[in-house]
N, C-alpha and C positions, 0 to 999 in steps of 0.2 A: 221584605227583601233581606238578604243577611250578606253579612262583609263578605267583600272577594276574598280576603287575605293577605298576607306578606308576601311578595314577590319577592323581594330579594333577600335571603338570609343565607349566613355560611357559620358553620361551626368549628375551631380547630379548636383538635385535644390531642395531649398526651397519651396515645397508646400501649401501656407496658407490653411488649410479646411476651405474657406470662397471664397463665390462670390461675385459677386456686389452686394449692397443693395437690399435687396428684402423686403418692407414693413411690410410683416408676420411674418420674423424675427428678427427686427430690436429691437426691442424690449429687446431681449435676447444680444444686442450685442451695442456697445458704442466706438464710434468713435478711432482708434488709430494706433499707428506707427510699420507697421513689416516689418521685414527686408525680402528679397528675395536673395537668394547665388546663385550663379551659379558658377560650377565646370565644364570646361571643361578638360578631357583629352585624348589628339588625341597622346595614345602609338606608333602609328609608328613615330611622328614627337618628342616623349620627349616636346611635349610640352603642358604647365599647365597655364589655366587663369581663375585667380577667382574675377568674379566681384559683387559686394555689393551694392546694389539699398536703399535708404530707401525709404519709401514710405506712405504716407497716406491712410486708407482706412477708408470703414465706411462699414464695409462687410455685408453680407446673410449669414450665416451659412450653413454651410454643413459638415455632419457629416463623420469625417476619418474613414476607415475602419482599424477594427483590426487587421484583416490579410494583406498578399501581393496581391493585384489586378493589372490586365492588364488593362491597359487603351486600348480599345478595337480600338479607334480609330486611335493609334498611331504606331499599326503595320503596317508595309511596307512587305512584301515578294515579292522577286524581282529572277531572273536567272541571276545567273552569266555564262557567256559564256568561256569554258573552250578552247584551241586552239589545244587541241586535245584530241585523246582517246586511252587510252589503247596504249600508244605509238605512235599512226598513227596521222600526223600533217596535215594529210587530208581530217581529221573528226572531228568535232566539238564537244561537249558535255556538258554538265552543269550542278552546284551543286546550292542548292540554298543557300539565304543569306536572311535574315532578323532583322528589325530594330524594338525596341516596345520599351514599358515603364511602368514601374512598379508605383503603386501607394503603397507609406509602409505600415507599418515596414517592413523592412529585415531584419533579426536577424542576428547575429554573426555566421559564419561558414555555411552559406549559400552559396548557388554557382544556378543559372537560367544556364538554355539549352535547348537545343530544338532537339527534335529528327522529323525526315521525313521519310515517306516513299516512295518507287518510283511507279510511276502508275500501278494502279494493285492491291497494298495493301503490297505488300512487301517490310518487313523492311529492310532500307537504310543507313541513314548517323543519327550521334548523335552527338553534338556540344555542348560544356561548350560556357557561356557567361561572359562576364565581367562582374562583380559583385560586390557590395559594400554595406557594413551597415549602413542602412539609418534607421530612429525612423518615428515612426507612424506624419504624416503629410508632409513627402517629396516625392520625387519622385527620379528613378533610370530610364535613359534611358541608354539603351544597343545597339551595331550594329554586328553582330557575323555569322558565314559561309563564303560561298564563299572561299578564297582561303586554311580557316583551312582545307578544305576538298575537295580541287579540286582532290584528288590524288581519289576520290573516286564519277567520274562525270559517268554519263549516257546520251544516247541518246533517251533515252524513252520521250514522252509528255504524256500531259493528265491532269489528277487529281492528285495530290499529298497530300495527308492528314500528318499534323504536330500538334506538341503538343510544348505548351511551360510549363515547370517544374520547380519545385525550391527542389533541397536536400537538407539535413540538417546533416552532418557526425555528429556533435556534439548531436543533438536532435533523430538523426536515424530517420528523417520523408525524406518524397518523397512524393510532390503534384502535381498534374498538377491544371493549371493557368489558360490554355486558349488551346481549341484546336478548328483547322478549315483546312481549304482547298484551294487551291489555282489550279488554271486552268493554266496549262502551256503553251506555243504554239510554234512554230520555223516559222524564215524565212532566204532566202538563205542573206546573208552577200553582201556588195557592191565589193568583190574580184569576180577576173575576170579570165576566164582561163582556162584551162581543167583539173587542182586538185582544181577547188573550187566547183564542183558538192554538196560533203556535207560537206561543209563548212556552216555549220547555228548556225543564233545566236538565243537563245531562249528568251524567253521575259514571264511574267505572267499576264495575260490578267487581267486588270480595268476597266471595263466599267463600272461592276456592281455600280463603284464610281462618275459617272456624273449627275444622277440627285437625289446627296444628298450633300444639301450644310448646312452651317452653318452661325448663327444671334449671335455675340457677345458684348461686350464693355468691352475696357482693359481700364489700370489708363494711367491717364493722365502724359505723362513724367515730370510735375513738380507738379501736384496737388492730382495725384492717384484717389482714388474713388472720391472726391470733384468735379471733372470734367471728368465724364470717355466718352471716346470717341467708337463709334458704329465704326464695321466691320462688313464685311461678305466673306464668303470663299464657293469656289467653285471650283469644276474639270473641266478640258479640255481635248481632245485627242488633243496630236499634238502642237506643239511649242504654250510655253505660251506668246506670244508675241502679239501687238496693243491692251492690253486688257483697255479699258476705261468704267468705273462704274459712273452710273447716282443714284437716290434716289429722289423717288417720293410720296408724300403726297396727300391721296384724290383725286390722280390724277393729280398732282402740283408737278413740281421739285422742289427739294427743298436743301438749305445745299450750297448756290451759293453766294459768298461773293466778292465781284468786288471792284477795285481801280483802280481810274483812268482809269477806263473803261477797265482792264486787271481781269480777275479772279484769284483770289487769296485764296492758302490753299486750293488747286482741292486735290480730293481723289487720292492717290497709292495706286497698285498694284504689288504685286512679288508671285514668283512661289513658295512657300516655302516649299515644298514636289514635286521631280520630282523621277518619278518612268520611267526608260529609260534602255535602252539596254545598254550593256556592251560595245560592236562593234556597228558599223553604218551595218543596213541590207540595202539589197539590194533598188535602188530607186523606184522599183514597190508595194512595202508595203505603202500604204495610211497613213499617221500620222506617219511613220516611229515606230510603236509601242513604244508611247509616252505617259503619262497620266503625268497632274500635277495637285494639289492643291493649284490655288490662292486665294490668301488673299489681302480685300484690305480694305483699313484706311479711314473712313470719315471725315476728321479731323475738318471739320465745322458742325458736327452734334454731337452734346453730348444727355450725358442723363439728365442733370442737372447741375447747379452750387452750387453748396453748399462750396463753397471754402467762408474765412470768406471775406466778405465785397463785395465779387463776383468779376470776373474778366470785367475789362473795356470792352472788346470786347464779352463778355457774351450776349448781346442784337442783338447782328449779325450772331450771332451761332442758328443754327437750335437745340432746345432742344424737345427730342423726349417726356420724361417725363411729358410735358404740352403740347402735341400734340399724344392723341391718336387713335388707332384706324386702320386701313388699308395702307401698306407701300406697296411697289414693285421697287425693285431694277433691271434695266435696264444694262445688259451688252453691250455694242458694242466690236465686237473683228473684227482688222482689218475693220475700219469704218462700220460693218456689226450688227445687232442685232443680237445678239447669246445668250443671259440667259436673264429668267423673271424670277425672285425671287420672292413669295408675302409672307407676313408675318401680324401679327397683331401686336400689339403693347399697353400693358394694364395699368396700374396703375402706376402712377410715375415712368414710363418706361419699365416694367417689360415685358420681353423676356419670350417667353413659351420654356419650359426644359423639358416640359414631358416627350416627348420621349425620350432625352436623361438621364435622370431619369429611366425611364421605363425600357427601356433596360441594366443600371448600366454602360453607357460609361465609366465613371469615368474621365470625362472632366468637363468645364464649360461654352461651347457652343452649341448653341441651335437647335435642327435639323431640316432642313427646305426643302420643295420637289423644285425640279429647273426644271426648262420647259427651255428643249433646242431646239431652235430656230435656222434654216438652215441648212448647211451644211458643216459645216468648221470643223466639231467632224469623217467626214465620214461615213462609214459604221458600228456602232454601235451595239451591244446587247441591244435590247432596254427594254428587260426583267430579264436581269441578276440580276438587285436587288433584285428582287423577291426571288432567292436560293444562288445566290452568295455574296452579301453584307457581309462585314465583314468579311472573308474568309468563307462562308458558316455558317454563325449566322446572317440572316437578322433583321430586324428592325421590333421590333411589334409595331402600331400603326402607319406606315409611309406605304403614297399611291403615287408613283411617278405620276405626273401628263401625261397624254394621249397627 
């Protein structure tokens, strides 16, 4: 059996409305110091930690919105597996949980939830979320269901359509935020036995999420924008593990820095969104109904030095900003090629955001189509993005590649 999880967790941070330098707007904007907060607090542990970054930037502009938006990309909905139903400990059932992020304001006296309904279209379960008043330029991440509402699980699958909301007692408003859909599915449990017939654990199907990856650069842990460093993120089915990223120029790796004939400041990778089952199912389930999103760090490829007098080791650093033009980023997972990422790469470094733009993610990473390679993802939906993406809000302007 494996942890249910955190039920309650909320994250507030400091959101600059500014991206990396972008030449068009540079103009409108003048080198300088913002602070970034981070608030974490995980109520079931009482425990509170607030960390203070300063940071140098030399940012792009991007304009806050006035109202509360969902960062479309940072919802998670997932099945929590309940250990029984309606009494009976030898039936399974499940309520769902999901995790997102508000981009502000949040005004005072405000409260986010989310209501579901169970497949079919009938209405189900409704859920307050942890909430907090945040001013136009931060953000609110929330994590909410799951055990508020296990007393009220079902065995149904399918489609389940949700809304996420924000009231207002004080102002007497009631908006919805974001609404979408999620595909539910069940498989039998690794329990053994003759009462574990239905015993299943349910899980909410991601496929729709592998061949949509993302092209960014965050600040440099001591220079910030002056030296911001390129990533790229991507989904897997199935344990994110031997994941090793290459970066290739024209055709030419590139971003390879050696001493002493050992390489050194090789890129990382970690999973940093895993969407898994609550229970371990049974071992005839391929990928064990697993998706994550890794992310991983090129730390010898920047966009630029603009730090003052430049850094010493700036001349051995791959800078994409004076090299542009056509990139593709090569996965190996478990010594095997498994993702081709290709991307372009334009004017003193500048990432194309369209889409992400386009669509109003309300992030500031770049969306990019991922051609998956083998056989290690299994048996796939290999058209899901097309209606499923984003819980049923696909992407205009993105064509997954054939």
């Amino acid at each position: 059996m494996r942890l249910g999880g955190l039920e309650s967790l909320s994250i507030f941070r400091y959101r600059v409305c500014e991206r990396a330098a972008d030449p068009a707007a540079e103009k409108f904007n003048k080198p300088g110091r913002h602070i970034v907060k981070t608030k974490q607090a995980f109520v079931s542990a009482f425990t509170f930690l607030m960390l203070a970054i300063v940071v140098l930037s030399n940012p792009r502009a991007v304009a806050c919105q006035d109202q509360p938006a969902i960062a479309k990309d940072s919802i998670q909905v997932t099945a929590f597996t309940v250990n029984s139903y309606g009494g009976n400990y030898d039936v399974w059932s499940w309520v769902p949980r999901i995790k997102f992020r508000v981009n502000g304001p949040i005004a005072s006296g405000s409260r986010l939830y989310v209501e579901f309904t169970q497949p079919g279209g009938k209405p189900w379960v409704k859920f307050d979320c942890d909430t907090g008043e945040i001013q136009k330029g931060y953000w609110w991440e929330t994590e909410c269901g799951g055990r508020q509402v296990e007393d009220k699980s079902t065995t149904a699958i399918g489609a389940v359509n949700f809304a996420i909301k924000l009231r207002n007692e004080l102002a007497g408003s009631d908006s919805t935020l974001f609404t979408g859909k999620a595909k539910v599915e069940k498989a039998l449990s690794n329990e053994s036995g003759p009462k574990a017939a239905n015993k299943f654990v349910y899980f909410v199907n991601h496929d729709w999420n592998l061949p949509i990856g993302y092209i960014y650069y965050t600040r440099d842990s001591v220079f910030g924008w002056d030296y911001p460093v390129f990533n790229v993120a991507f989904w897997v089915r199935g344990e994110a593990v031997g994941i090793e990223p290459h970066i290739f120029y024209k055709g030419q790796e590139v971003g390879k820095i050696f001493m002493d004939g050992i390489q050194v400041g090789k890129p990382s990778c970690d999973a940093k969104v895993e969407n898994q089952t609550t229970h371990y199912v049974n071992d005839s389930l391929p990928q064990k109904a697993k998706w994550a999103r890794v992310e991983c760090t090129f730390y010898t490829v920047k966009r630029w030095d603009k730090t003052q007098g430049g850094q010493p080791n700036s001349r051995e650093m791959f800078m994409t900003g004076a090299n542009l033009g056509e990139y593709e980023v090569k996965i190996l997972r478990a010594n095997r090629l498994a993702r081709s990422i290709k991307f372009t790469v334009g004017t003193e470094g500048r990432l194309d955001w369209s889409i992400t733009d386009g669509n109003k993610l309300g992030n500031d990473r770049g969306i990019v189509p991922v051609t998956i390679i083998g056989e290690q993802d299994g048996q796939w939906d290999k058209t899901a993005w097309k209606t499923d993406a984003f819980y049923g809000n696909p992407l205009n302007g993105f064509t997954a590649p054939q």
